[in-house]
C-alpha positions as CSV (number, residue, x, y, z in Angstrom):
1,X,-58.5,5.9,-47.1
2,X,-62.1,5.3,-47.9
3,X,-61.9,1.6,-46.6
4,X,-60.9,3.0,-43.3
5,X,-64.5,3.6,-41.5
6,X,-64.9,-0.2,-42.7
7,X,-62.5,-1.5,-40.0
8,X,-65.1,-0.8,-37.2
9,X,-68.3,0.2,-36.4
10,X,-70.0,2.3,-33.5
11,X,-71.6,0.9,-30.5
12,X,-72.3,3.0,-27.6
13,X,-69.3,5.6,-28.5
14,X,-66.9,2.8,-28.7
15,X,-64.9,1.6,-31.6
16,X,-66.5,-2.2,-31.9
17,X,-64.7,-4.4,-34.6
18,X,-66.6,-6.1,-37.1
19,X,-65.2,-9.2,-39.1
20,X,-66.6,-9.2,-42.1
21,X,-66.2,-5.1,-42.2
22,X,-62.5,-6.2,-42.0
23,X,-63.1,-8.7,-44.8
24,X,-64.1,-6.0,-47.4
25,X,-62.3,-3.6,-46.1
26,X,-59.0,-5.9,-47.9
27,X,-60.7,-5.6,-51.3
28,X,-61.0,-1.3,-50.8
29,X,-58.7,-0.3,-54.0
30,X,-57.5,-2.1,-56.8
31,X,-54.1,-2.6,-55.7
32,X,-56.0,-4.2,-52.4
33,X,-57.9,-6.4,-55.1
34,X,-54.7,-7.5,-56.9
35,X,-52.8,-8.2,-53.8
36,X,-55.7,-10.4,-52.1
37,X,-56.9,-11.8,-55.2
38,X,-54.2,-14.6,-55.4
39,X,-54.3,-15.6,-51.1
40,X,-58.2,-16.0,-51.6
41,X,-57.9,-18.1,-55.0
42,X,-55.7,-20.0,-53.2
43,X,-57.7,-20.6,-50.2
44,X,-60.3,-21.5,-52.2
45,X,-59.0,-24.3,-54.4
46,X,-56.7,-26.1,-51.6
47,X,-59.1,-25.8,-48.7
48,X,-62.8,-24.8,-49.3
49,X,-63.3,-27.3,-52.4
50,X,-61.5,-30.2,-50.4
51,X,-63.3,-29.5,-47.3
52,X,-67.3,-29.3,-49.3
53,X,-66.0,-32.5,-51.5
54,X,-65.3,-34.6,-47.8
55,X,-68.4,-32.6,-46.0
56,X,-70.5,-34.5,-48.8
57,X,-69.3,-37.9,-47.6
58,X,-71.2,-37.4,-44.7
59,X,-74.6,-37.7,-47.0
60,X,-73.4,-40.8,-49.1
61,X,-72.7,-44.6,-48.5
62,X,-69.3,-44.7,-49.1
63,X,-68.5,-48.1,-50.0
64,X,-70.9,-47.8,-52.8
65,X,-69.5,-44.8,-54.3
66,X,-68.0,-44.8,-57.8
67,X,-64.8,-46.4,-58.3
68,X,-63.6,-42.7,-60.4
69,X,-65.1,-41.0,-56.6
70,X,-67.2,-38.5,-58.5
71,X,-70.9,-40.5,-58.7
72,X,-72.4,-40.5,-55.0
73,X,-74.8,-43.0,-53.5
74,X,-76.6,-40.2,-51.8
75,X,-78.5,-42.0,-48.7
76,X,-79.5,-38.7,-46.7
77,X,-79.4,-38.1,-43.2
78,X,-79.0,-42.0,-42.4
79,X,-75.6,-41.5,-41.2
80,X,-76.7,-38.9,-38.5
81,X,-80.0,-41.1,-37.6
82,X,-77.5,-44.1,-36.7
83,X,-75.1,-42.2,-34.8
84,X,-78.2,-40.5,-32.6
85,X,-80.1,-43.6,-32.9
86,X,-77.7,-45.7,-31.0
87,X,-77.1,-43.4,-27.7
88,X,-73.0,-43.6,-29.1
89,X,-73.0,-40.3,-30.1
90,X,-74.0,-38.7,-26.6
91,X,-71.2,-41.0,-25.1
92,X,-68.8,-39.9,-27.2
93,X,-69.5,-36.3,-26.5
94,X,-70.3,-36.4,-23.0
95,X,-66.6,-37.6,-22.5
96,X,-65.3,-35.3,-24.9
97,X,-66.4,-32.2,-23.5
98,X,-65.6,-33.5,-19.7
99,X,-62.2,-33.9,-20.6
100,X,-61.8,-30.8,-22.4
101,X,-63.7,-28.7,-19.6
102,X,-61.3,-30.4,-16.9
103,X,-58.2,-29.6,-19.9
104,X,-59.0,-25.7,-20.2
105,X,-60.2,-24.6,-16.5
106,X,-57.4,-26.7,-14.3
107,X,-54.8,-25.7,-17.2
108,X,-55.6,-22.1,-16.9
109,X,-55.4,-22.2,-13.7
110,X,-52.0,-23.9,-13.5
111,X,-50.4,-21.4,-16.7
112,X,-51.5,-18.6,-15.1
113,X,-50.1,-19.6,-12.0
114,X,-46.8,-20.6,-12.9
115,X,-46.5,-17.5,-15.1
116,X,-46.9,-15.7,-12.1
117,X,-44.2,-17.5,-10.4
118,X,-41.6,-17.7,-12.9
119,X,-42.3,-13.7,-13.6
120,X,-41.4,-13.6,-9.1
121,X,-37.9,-15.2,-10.1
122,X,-35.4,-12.8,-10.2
123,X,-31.9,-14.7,-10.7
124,X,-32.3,-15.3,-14.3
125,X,-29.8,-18.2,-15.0
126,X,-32.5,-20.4,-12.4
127,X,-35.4,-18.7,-14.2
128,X,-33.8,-20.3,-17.6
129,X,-33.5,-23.3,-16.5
130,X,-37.1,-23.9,-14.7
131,X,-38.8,-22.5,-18.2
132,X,-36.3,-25.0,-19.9
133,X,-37.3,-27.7,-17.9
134,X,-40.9,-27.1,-17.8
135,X,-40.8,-26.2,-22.1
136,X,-39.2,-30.0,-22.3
137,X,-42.2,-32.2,-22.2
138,X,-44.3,-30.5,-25.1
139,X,-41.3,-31.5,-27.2
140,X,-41.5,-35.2,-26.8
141,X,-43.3,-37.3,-28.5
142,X,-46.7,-39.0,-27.6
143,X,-46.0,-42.4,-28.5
144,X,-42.4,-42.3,-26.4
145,X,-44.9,-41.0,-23.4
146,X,-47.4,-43.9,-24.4
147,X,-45.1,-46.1,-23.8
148,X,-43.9,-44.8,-20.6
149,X,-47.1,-44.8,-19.1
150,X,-47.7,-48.4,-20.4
151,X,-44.4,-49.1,-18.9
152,X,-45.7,-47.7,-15.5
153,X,-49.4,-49.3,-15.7
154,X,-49.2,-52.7,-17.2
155,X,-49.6,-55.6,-15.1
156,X,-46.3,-56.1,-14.4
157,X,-44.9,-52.6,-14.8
158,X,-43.8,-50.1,-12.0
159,X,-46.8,-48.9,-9.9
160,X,-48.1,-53.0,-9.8
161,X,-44.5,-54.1,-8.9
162,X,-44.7,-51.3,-6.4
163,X,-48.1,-52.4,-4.9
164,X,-47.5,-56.4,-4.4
165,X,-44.1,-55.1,-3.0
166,X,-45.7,-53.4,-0.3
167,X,-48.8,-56.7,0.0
168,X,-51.2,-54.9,-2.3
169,X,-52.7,-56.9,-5.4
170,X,-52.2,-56.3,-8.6
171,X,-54.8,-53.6,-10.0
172,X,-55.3,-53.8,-14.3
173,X,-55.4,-50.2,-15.3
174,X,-56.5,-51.3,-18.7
175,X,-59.4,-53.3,-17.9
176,X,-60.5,-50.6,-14.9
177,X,-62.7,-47.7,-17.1
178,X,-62.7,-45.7,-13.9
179,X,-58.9,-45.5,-13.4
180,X,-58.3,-43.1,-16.4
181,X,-60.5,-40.6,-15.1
182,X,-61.3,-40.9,-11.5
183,X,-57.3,-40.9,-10.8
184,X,-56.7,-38.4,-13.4
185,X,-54.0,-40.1,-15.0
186,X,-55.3,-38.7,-18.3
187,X,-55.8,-35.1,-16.9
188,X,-52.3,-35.2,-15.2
189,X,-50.2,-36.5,-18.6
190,X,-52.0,-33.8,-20.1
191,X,-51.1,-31.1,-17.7
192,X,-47.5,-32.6,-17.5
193,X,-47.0,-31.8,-21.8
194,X,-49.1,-28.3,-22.0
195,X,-48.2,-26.4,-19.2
196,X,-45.2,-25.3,-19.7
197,X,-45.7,-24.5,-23.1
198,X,-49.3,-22.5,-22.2
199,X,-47.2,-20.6,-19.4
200,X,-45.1,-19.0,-22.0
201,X,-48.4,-17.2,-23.3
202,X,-49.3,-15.8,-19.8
203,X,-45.2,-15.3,-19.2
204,X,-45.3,-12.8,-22.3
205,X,-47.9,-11.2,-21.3
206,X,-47.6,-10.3,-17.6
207,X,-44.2,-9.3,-19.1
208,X,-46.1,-6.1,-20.7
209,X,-47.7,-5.1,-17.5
210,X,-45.9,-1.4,-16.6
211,X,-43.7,-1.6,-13.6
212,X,-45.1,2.0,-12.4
213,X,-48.1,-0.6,-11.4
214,X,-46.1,-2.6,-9.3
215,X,-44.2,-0.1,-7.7
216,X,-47.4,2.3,-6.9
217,X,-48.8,-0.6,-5.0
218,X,-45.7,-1.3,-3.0
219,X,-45.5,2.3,-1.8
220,X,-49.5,2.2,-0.8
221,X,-48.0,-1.0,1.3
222,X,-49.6,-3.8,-1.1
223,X,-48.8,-7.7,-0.3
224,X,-47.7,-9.9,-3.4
225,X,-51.2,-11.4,-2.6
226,X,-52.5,-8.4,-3.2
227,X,-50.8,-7.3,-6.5
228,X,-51.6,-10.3,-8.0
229,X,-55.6,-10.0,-7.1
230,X,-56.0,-6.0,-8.1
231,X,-52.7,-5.7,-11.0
232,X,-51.8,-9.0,-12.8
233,X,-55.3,-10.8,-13.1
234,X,-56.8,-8.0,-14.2
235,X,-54.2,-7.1,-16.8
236,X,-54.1,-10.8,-18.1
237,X,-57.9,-10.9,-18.2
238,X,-57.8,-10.2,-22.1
239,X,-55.4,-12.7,-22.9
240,X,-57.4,-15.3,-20.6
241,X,-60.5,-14.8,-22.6
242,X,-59.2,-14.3,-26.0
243,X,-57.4,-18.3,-25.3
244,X,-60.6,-19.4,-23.6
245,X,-63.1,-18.6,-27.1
246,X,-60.1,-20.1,-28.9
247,X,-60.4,-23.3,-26.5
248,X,-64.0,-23.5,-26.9
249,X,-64.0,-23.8,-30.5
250,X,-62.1,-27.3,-29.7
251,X,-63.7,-28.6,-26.2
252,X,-65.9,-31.0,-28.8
253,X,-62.5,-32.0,-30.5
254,X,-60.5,-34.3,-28.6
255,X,-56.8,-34.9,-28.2
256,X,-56.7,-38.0,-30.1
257,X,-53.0,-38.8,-29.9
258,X,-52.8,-38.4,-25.9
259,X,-56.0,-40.7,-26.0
260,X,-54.8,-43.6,-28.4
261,X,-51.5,-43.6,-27.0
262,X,-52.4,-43.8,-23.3
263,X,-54.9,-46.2,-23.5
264,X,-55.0,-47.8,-27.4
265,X,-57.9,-50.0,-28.2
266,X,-58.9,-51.3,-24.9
267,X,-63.2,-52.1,-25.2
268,X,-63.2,-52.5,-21.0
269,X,-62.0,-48.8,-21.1
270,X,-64.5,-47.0,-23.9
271,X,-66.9,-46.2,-21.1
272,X,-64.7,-43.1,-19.9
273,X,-62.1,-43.0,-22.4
274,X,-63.3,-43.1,-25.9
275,X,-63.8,-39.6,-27.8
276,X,-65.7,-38.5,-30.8
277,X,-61.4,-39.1,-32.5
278,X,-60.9,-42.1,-31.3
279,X,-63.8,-43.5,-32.6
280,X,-63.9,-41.7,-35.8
281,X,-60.3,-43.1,-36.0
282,X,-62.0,-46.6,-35.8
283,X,-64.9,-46.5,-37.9
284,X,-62.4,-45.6,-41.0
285,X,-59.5,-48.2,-40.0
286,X,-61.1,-50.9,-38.4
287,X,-64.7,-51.3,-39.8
288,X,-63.8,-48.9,-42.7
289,X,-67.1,-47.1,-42.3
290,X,-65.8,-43.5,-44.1
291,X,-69.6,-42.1,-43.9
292,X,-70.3,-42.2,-40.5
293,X,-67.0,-41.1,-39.4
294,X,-67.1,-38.2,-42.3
295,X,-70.4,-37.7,-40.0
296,X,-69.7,-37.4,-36.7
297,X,-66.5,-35.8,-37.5
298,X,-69.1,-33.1,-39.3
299,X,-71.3,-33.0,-36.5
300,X,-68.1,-32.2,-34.3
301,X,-67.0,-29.0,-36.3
302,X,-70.6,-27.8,-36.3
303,X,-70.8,-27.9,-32.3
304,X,-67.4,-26.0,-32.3
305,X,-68.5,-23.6,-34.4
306,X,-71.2,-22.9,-33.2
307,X,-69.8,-23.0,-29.4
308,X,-67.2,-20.4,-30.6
309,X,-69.9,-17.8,-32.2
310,X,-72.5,-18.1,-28.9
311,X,-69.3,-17.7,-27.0
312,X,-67.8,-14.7,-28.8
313,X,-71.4,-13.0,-29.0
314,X,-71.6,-13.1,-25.4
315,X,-68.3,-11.7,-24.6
316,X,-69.3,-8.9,-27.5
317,X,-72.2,-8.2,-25.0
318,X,-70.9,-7.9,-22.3
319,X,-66.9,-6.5,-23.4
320,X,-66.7,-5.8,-27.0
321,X,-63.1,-5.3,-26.9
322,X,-62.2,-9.1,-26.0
323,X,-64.4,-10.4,-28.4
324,X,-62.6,-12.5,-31.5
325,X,-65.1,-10.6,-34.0
């Protein structure tokens, strides 16, 4: 078809795609229009008219907004001069993006490298039941793993019972800011519930490598060291970057329901614990301040985004064929 040359353009003799050539390239025909018509109405009335209506609360007083919620009390860019103003806002990120940094590189690490072992395993009833067993934790719930870990780090709960057992004191976890991060108990629940869901990703895909690989290097006398350096990272570099952009989009959007169930509202903690959800989460239950929180939650997506398109026009640079667009 016509519409066909739209799917990609040409860089350097090679077949580069181009997103929003893939965009029009769905209206190309009228059966295309009619088809796509409906999708895009759609999109348009449940998601893009919401999403412009809440961005504008960002720009407004809230509590002095029309009772119908159509007449605005527009008051600028005072929102964003507070959050700035105060020094809260580079908090906030600062701990954000440390978690998420220590979230994406350690938990690549660790998916990759259990892939790689479960992918070793050859009896296949053991190799069920270890990617059973790791698959379990993403299943359960975050308040029952709040409360374990509360159960483990209260005053009186295991580890304390455990220390005065063996003449220690007693340490407070939740009046220690330093303790969440600095023993990685945040970084290690995390790790605990994603892992063995992320492995399957990595799992899948070494899966696809050709076995002609494998078995070339073993005749040329290759260790499993070896394979793994020169055959599977190489083949699973794609899939590494493609979930790294996708990560990056969210390294300024925090895990707010691993945060608030770990450590709840604990002030002696904020220092190395409270993220740009958690205290957006605040502002609208606690002090019922809608605007700012509409605001920093605004300032969060815009950080993403634009994280995700510096990203993605790097990797386009320098391999256009793992780029997202």
């Amino acid at each position: 078809r016509s519409g066909y040359k739209a799917l990609c353009t040409k860089k350097e003799g090679k077949k580069v795609p181009n997103f929003w050539m893939d965009i029009k390239s769905l209206f190309d025909g009228n059966i295309h229009k009619l088809l796509m018509t409906p999708p895009f109405a759609s999109l348009c009335v449940f998601t893009i008219v919401p999403l412009v209506y809440m961005m504008l609360m960002a720009f407004t007083n809230y509590s002095k907004v029309d009772s119908h919620l159509v007449l605005f009390d527009w008051v600028g860019l005072k929102n964003f001069e507070f959050l700035f103003a105060s020094g809260k806002v580079w908090t906030l990120t600062a701990n954000t993006v440390l978690y998420n940094v220590i979230f994406i590189a350690f938990g690549t690490v660790l998916k990759v490298a259990f892939a790689i072992m479960l992918a070793e395993i050859s009896y296949k009833r053991f190799k069920k039941v270890c990617q059973t067993v790791m698959f379990l934790p993403h299943f359960i719930s975050m308040v029952l793993v709040g409360t374990i870990c509360y159960a483990l780090f209260k005053s009186n709960g295991f580890i304390n019972t455990l220390i005065v057992s063996m003449g220690g004191e007693t340490f407070n976890f939740y009046s220690k800011e330093h303790a969440w991060i600095w023993y990685i108990i945040i970084p290690l629940v995390n790790f605990w519930k994603s892992t063995g869901y992320g492995t399957v990703v990595y799992l899948s895909a070494i899966m696809g490598i050709s076995d002609d690989l494998y078995e070339a290097a073993d005749l040329d006398g290759a260790s499993f060291m070896q394979q793994v350096r020169h055959i599977t990272l190489p083949c699973l570099r794609p899939t590494i970057v493609i979930l790294f952009l996708m990560n990056l989009g969210g390294i300024v959007r925090g895990q707010f329901d691993l945060f608030y169930q770990l450590v709840g509202n604990q002030p002696l903690t904020y220092g190395t614990t409270d993220i740009i959800d958690t205290y957006v989460f605040r502002a609208v239950t606690e002090s019922f301040d809608v605007s700012r929180g509409t605001a920093i939650g605004l300032y969060q997506s815009i950080v993403g985004l634009l994280l995700v398109l510096g990203s993605n026009l790097l990797v386009r640079r320098i391999e256009p064929e793992m780029a997202l667009f």
